[in-house]
N, C-alpha and C positions, 0 to 999 in steps of 0.2 A: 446599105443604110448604116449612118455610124449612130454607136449607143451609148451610155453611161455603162461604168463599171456594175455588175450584178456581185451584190452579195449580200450572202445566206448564209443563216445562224443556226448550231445547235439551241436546244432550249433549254434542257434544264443545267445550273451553271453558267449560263452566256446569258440568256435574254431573265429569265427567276433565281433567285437566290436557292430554291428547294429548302426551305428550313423546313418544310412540315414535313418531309422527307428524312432527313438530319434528325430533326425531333425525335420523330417516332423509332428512330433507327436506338437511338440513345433510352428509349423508355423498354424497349425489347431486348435490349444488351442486358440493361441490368438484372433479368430477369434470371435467376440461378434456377430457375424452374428447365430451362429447355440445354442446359448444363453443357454451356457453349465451349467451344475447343477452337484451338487454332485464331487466336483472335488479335495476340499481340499484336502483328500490323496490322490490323483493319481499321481503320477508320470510319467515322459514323457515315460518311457519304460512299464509303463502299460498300459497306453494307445496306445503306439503302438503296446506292444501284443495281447491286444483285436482284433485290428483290424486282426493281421497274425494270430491269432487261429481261426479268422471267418471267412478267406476268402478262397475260392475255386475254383478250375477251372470253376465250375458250377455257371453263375453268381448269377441265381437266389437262391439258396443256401446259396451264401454268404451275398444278400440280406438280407435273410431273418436271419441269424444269424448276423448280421451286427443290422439288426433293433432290434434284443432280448437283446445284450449287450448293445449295446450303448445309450438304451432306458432312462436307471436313470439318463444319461446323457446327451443327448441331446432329448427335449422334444416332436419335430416336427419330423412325422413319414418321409416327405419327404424332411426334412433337413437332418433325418441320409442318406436317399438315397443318397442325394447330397454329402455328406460327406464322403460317400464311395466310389462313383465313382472317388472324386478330389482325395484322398486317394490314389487312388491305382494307380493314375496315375502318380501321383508325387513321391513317396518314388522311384521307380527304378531309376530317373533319378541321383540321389545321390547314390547310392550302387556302383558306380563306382570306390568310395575316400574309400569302404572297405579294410580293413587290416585284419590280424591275431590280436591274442589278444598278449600282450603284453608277451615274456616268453615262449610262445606257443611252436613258432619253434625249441628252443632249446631242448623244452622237446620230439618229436617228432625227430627231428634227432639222439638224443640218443635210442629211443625205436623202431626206425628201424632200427638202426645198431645194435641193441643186435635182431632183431627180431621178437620183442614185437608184436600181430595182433590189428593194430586199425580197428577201423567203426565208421560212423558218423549216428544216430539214432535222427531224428527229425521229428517234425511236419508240416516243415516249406515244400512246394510244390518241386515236383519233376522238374520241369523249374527250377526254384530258385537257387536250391542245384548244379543244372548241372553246371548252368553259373560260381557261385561261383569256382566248383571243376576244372571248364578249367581258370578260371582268376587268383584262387590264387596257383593252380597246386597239387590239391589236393591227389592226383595220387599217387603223390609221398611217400607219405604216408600212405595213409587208403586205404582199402582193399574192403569194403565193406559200402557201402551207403546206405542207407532207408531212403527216403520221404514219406509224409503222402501219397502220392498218391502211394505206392509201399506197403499199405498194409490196412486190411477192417476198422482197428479202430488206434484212434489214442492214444497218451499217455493222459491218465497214464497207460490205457489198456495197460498189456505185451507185446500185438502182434508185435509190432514196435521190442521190441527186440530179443525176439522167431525169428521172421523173418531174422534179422542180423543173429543169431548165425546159425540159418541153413544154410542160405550160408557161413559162416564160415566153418560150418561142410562138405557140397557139395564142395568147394574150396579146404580147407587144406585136408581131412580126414580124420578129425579130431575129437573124441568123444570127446563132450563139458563139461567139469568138471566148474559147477555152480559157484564153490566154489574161481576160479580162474579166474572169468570175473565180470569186474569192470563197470560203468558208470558213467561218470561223467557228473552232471547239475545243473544247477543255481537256479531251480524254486523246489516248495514242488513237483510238478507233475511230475518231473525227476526222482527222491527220490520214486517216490510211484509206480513208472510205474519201477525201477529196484527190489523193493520190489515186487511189483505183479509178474515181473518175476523169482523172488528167484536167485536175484546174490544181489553181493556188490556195494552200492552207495557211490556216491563220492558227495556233496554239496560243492561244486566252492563257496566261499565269491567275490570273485571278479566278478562275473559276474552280472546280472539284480533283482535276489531275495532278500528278507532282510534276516538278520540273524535271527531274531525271528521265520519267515516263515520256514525258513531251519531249526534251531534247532527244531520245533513244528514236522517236517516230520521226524525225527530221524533217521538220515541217519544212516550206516555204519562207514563214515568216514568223516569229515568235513577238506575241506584246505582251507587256507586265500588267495593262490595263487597260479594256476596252477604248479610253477615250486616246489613247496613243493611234487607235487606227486611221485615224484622222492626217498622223505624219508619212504612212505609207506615199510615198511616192505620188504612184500612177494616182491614186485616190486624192492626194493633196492639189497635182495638178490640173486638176479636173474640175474642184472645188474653186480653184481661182480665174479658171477660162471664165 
């Protein structure tokens, strides 16, 4: 049976903007109280990903990954505690003023009126993802969801996407042709976890990664802007069958 092309989105960066991530990252920085080190390259969305690639349902878990990263940077063992509990208590209260990323919708309402199967494949906690998909009506759209909590490892490891496409394949009935499922993400670990699963990667410039980072992971296919995905090839001819 022949299918449309399948493709699946990191989330934060690709499908949200993360400002309340961003934010909070920037109201913690200035903070000379937890008397941060090593910060010159950091960036506000770096620093906020450390904290969301460290945290876990498991408090103690996220503790203790919490105190591994954050160490070169904050030098007090029970200042990073403190700095994770405020953390995590504050960024939700802002995720409220999340949006789409800018471009997004349109490219998405064309690739479900031609058919196209999305999934959103991330690291980011299965609560997280839920709230978002009932607020920003995710529904509508993608097909298939993976949160770190909905599988044993997380990216770069393949399993995140291996796990998508099987419900893919359980859903449509679909035998899954590698060769015709995409991913698109911001970071080299996007790039390397679509790599480990032998499909085609997509490196998003508009999202949270540098370009040096994404060119180093050598993607498949690099866009300066999600609505550029639209001119990919296989994607384009497919849209005018």
């Amino acid at each position: 049976m022949s299918y449309p092309p399948i493709v699946l989105f990191d989330f934060d960066g690709v499908i949200i903007t993360q400002k309340a991530l961003e934010y909070t990252a920037s109201f913690f920085l200035k903070k000379k109280f937890y008397n941060w080190q090593n910060t010159e390259n950091m960036r506000l969305i770096d620093c906020a990903r450390l904290f969301e690639e460290s945290d876990s349902k498991n408090r103690l878990v996220a503790l203790n990954r919490i105190n591994k990263v954050y160490k070169p940077h904050i030098p007090s063992i029970w200042r990073r505690n403190l700095f994770f509990i405020k953390f995590r208590r504050m960024y939700p209260k802002y995720e409220k003023y999340e949006t789409l990323k800018p471009n997004l919708e349109e490219v998405l309402i064309k690739f479900k009126k031609n058919n196209i199967l999305l999934g959103i494949v991330s690291n980011t906690s299965k609560r997280r993802l839920d709230s978002f998909k009932q607020k920003l009506n995710l529904d509508k759209y993608f097909s298939v969801f993976v949160s770190r909590d909905d599988t044993l490892y997380r990216k770069p490891h393949p399993y995140p996407i291996i796990t998508a496409l099987k419900q893919f394949k359980k859903n449509f009935n679909y035998s899954i042709i590698k060769d015709k499922v995409y991913y698109i993400g911001d970071l080299p670990a996007d790039i390397e976890c679509a790599k480990n699963a032998k499909i085609k990667s997509i490196a998003l410039l508009s999202g949270h990664g540098t370009r040096e980072g994404l060119e180093k992971s050598n993607p498949t296919i690099m866009l300066k802007n999600i609505k550029n995905i639209l001119e990919i090839e296989e994607i384009k001819k497919f849209l005018l069958d």
